[in-house]
N, C-alpha and C positions, 0 to 999 in steps of 0.2 A: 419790486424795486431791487433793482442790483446793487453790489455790493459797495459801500466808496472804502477804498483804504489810503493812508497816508503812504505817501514817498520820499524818504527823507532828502537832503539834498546830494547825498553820497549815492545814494540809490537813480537819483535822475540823470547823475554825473556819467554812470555806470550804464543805463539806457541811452542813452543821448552816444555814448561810443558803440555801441551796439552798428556792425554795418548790418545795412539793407542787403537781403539776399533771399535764398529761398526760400527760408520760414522767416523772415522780419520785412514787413515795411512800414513805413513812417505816412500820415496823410494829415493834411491841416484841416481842422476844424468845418472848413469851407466848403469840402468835397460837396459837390453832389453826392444824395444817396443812390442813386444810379449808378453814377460812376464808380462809388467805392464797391459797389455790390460786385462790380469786377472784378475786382482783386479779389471780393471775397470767394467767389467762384470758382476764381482758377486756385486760391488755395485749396479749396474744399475737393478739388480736382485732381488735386498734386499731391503731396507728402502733407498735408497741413502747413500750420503758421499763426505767427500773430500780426495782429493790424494796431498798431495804435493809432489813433486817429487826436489831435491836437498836437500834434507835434509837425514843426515846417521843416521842409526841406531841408538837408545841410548847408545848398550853395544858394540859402536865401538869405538877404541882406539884411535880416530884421531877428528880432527875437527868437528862438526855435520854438520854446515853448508857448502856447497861444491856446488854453484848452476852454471848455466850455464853462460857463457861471455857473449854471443849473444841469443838473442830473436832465429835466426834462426838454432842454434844447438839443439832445440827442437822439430823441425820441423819433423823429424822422429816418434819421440814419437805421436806427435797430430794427423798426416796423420793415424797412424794405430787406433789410438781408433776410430778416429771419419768416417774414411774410409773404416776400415775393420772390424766393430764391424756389424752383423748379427744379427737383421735387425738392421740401425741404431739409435743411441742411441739419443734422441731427444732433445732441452734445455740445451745441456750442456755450462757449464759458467765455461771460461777459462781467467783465467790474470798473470801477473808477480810480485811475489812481491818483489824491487831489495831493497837487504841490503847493509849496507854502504862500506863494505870488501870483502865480499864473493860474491859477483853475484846474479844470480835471480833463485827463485824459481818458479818453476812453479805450479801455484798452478792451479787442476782442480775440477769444484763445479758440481757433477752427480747428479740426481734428479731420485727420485722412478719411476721407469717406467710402465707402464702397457702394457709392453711387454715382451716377453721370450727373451734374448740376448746368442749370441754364439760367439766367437772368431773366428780369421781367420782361426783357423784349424779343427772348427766344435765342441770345449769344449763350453761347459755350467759352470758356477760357479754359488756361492753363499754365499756370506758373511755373516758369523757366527761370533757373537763377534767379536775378532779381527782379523780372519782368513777368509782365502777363502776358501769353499769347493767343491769340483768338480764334480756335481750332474749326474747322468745317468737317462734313462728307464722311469720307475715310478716316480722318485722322478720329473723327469723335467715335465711331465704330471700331476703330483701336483701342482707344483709350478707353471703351466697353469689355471688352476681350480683358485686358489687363488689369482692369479692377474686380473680373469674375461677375460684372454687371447682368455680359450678355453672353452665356457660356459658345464661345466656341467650337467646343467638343459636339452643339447641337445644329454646329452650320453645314448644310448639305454639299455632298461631294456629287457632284452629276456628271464624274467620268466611270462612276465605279455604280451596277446594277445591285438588284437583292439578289438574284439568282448568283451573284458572284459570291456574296455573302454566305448563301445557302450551302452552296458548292467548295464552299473552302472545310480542308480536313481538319484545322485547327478550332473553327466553330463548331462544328461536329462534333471534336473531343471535349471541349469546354462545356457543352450542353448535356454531354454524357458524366463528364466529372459530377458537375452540378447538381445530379440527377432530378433534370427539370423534368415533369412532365406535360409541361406546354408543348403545341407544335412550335416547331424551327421559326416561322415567318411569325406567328403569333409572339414569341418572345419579345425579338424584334423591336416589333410593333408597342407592348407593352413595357418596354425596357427603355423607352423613348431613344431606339438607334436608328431611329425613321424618322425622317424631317420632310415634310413637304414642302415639295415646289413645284408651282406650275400647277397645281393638280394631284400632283402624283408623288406616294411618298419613296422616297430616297435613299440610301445609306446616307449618315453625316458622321463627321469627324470621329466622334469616339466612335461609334461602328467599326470605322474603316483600324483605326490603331488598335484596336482590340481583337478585330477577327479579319483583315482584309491579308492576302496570301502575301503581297507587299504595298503596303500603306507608304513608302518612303516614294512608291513610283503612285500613287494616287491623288498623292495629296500635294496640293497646291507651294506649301512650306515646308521646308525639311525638319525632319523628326527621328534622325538618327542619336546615337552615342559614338565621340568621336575618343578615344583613348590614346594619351601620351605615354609614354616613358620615357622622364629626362633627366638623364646624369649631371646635376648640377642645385644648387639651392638657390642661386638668380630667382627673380622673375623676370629677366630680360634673357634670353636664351640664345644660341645658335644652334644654326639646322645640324652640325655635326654633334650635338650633343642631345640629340633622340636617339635613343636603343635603335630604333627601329620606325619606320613610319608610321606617324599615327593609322590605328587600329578605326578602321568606322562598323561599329554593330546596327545593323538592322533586321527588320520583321516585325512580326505582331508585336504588341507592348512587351506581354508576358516574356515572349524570347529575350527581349531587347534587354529587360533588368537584368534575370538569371545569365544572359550571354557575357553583361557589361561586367556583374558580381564577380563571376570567373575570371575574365580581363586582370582586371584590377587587383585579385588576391593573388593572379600569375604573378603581375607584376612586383608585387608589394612582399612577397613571400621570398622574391629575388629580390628585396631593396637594399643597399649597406654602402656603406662608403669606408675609403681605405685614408688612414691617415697614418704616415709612416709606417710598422711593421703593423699594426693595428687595424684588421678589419670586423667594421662595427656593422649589428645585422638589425635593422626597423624592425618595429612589432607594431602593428593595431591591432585591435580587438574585433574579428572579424565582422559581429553582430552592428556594432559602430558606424562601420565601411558599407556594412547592406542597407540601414538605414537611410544614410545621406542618398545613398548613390539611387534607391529606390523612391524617394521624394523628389529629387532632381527631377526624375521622368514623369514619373505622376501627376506633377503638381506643376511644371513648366507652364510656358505659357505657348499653346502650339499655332498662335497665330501670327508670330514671329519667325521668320526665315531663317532658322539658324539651328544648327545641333547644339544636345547637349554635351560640353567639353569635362572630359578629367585627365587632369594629371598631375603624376606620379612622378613626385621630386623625391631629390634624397631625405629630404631632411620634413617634407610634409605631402597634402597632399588637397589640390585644388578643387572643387567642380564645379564650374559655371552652370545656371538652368537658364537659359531664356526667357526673360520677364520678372519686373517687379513684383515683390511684393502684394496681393491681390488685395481687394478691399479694406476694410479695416485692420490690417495686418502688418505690423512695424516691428522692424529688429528688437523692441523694446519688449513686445509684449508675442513675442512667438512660441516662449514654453506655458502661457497661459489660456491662450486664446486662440480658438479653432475656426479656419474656413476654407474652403477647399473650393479651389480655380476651375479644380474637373471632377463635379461632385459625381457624375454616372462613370468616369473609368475610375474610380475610389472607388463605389460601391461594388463595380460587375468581378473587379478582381480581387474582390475583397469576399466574393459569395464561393470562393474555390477552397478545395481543402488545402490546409496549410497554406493560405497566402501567403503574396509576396511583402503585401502591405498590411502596418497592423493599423487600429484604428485613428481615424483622424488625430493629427496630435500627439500620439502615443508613441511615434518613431523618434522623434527630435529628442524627446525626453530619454531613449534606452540608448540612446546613442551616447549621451554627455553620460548615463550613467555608468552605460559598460569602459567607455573613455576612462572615468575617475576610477572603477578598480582595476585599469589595467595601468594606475596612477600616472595617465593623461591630462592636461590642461583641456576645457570643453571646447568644443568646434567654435569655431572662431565666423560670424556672417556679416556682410559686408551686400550692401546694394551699389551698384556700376552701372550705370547706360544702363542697358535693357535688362542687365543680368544682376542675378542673385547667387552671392558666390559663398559660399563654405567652405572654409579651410580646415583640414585635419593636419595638426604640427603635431611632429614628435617631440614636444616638449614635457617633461615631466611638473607634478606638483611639488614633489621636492625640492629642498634649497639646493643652488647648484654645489655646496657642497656634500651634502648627502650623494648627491649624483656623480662627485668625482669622484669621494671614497667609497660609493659601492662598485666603480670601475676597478680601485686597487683590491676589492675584497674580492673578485669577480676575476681578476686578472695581477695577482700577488708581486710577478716581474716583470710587470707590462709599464711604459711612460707615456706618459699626456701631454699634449701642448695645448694652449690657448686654444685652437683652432678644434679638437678631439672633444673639450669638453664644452664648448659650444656645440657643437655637433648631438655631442651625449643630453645635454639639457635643453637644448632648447633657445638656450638665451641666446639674442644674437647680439648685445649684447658685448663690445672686446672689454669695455672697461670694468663692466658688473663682474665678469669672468675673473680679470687679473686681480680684482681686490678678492675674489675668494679665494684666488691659489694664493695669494699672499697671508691670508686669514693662515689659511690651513700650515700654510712654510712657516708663521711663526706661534702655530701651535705645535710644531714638531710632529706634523702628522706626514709631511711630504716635504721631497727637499728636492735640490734642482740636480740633474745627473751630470749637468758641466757648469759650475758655476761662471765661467769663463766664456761662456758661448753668447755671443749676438742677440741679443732682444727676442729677436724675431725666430730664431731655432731655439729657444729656451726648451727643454721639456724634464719635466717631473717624474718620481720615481716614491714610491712607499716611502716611507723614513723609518 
């Protein structure tokens, strides 16, 4: 028996304004269980959601609320999601919430799944916004790839032979690091970097990014690092404010991080911005920087047509990977919970000395730590389209006080404007900012160097 809980009437008030979207929708009492099984699908497909079900439409002409009498007149509806959902749907959290007049709703709690789901008649969904859409072919063999379903790093490439494989200098050296004593093709073979097809087995994807002489000309999608430098803190940019063209690294994986690592601490080791006589120089932690940018590659999603993007703003620092979030895997719960989209290129580059990568999980976490004592705010993640984006700001933990006067302690005859000490903290912030130079100007800690001057050239000096 599930749970029944009361809903006060401030509490239905509060659901009932609830819009429909990609984790809420609304179904009446009525539904077919069939039918609702489709929604339930495409959430269990998508990011999660919840279904209440007794609640009508909003542009229906009657009552909203309309819930069930009895707990077991819903008992049709629960039997087909949770019995006839293909394969089953795992975690789901089911209760009643009864209102004071109208009955009880059923309200069901779906959780992201990292599995492909199908209905009892062999449909696939997939909840878009606030709709469900009914995926076929390709699109559901995507949507395998991107939940880490169906890896892959294990789907065969049949322009690229073994003897390429064999014959490359960089599997060579790898076999040698490693000091395997398997033969070359036996590795391979047992390393699962052989996919059959046809008969015959193959290189497939991780094979090829791992040890093919260039994987970016073999493989069907592009799998480069493409590297910006932009003089500006926008995210809306123009072309004359890149340093220099975007930088594209390619080769084997291993090249690809260690190449991108370099890139980026060139970059970032030249990063500052000039505001009046004042030029201020970025710092991350470089342990931080290797982290993100070495997950980015590892963990992307490479059945997506697209590089991985980083750039290197003044004031922070972006990198887009290619693909959601893989199975069970959500912004929410990423420093506790481990699953990895290319579990064979984690492991094969994980068997060299001093890898690139530390163990599942392990990188997220040293990155927010080296971040806090180099007293950084933690990386900031964010899901887009296709992409999973990390942002490193140069924002401090400290109050942006702290942050002003360690500039005067730091720089004794140096002045600051509104604009210098956002820059310095972090905060973007113009009002948070003026109320602390104002804190500070009437604790006599700092005073204006032309009281006389226009708003907008204001700037500060020690007191």
């Amino acid at each position: 028996m599930y749970q029944i809980l009361d809903i006060t009437e401030k509490e239905l008030e509060i659901l009932l304004e609830t819009v429909e979207d990609h984790f809420n929708d609304f179904k009446s009492k009525d539904i077919a269980p069939n039918k609702l099984q489709e929604t339930f699908v495409a959430f269990a497909n998508a990011d999660g959601g919840n279904i209440y079900v007794g609640i009508e439409d909003a542009r229906a002409d009657r009552e909203r609320i309309s819930g069930f009498s009895e707990p077991e007149d819903a008992n049709a509806i629960i039997a087909t999601l949770l019995e006839n959902t293909h394969p089953v749907v795992e975690n789901v959290e089911i209760d009643y919430l009864k209102t004071a007049k109208n009955g009880l709703i059923l309200h069901i709690d779906i959780p992201k799944s990292p599995k492909v789901h199908y209905t009892a008649s062999g449909d696939c969904f997939l909840r878009t916004n606030a709709q469900k859409v009914k995926i076929k072919g390709e699109r559901i063999t995507q949507l395998s790839y991107s939940k880490g379903a169906e890896p892959y790093e294990k789907r065969a490439v049949d322009v690229v032979e073994t003897q390429d494989i064999l014959d490359s200098e960089h599997y060579s050296d790898y076999l040698a690091r490693i000091k395997t004593t398997q033969a070359p093709e036996v590795f391979l073979r047992k390393n699962r970097l052989l996919t059959k097809k046809d008969g015959t087995l193959i290189p497939n994807v991780g094979c090829v990014l791992l040890f093919d002489e260039e994987p970016q000309g073999s493989l069907d999608t592009r799998c480069a690092v493409k590297v910006y430098r932009l003089r500006t803190t926008e995210a809306e940019y123009k072309r004359e404010q890149l340093q220099e063209d975007p930088v594209t690294i390619d080769g084997h994986l291993e090249s690809v991080i260690v190449k991108t690592i370099t890139k980026v601490k060139e970059y970032v080791d030249g990063a500052s911005f000039k505001d009046g006589d004042s030029l201020v120089k970025l710092s991350y932690p470089a342990e931080a920087l290797k982290e993100i940018l070495v997950n980015a590659v590892i963990h992307r999603d490479y059945s997506l047509n697209d590089d991985v993007h980083v750039k290197v703003y003044d004031n922070r620092i972006e990198v887009l990977s290619p693909g959601r979030l893989p199975g069970y895997m959500t912004i929410e719960n990423l420093y506790e919970e481990r699953f990895s989209r290319n579990p064979n290129l984690v492991r094969l580059l994980h068997r060299l000395p001093n890898p690139v990568n530390h163990d599942i999980g392990e990188g997220l976490d040293t990155a927010k730590n080296e971040l806090k004592k180099a007293g950084l705010v933690a990386p900031e993640f964010e899901e887009k389209g296709n992409n999973f984006i990390v942002t490193i700001k140069h924002q401090t933990i400290a109050s942006i006080e702290d942050v002003i006067m360690k500039y005067f302690d730091d720089n004794p005859n140096g002045h600051l404007t509104n604009k210098l000490a956002r820059q310095l903290s972090g905060e973007d912030d113009m009002q948070k900012v003026k109320k602390s130079l104002q804190k500070l100007r009437t604790d006599g800690k700092i005073k204006p160097l032309d009281p006389n001057a226009h708003a907008f050239r204001f700037k500060y000096i020690k007191a």
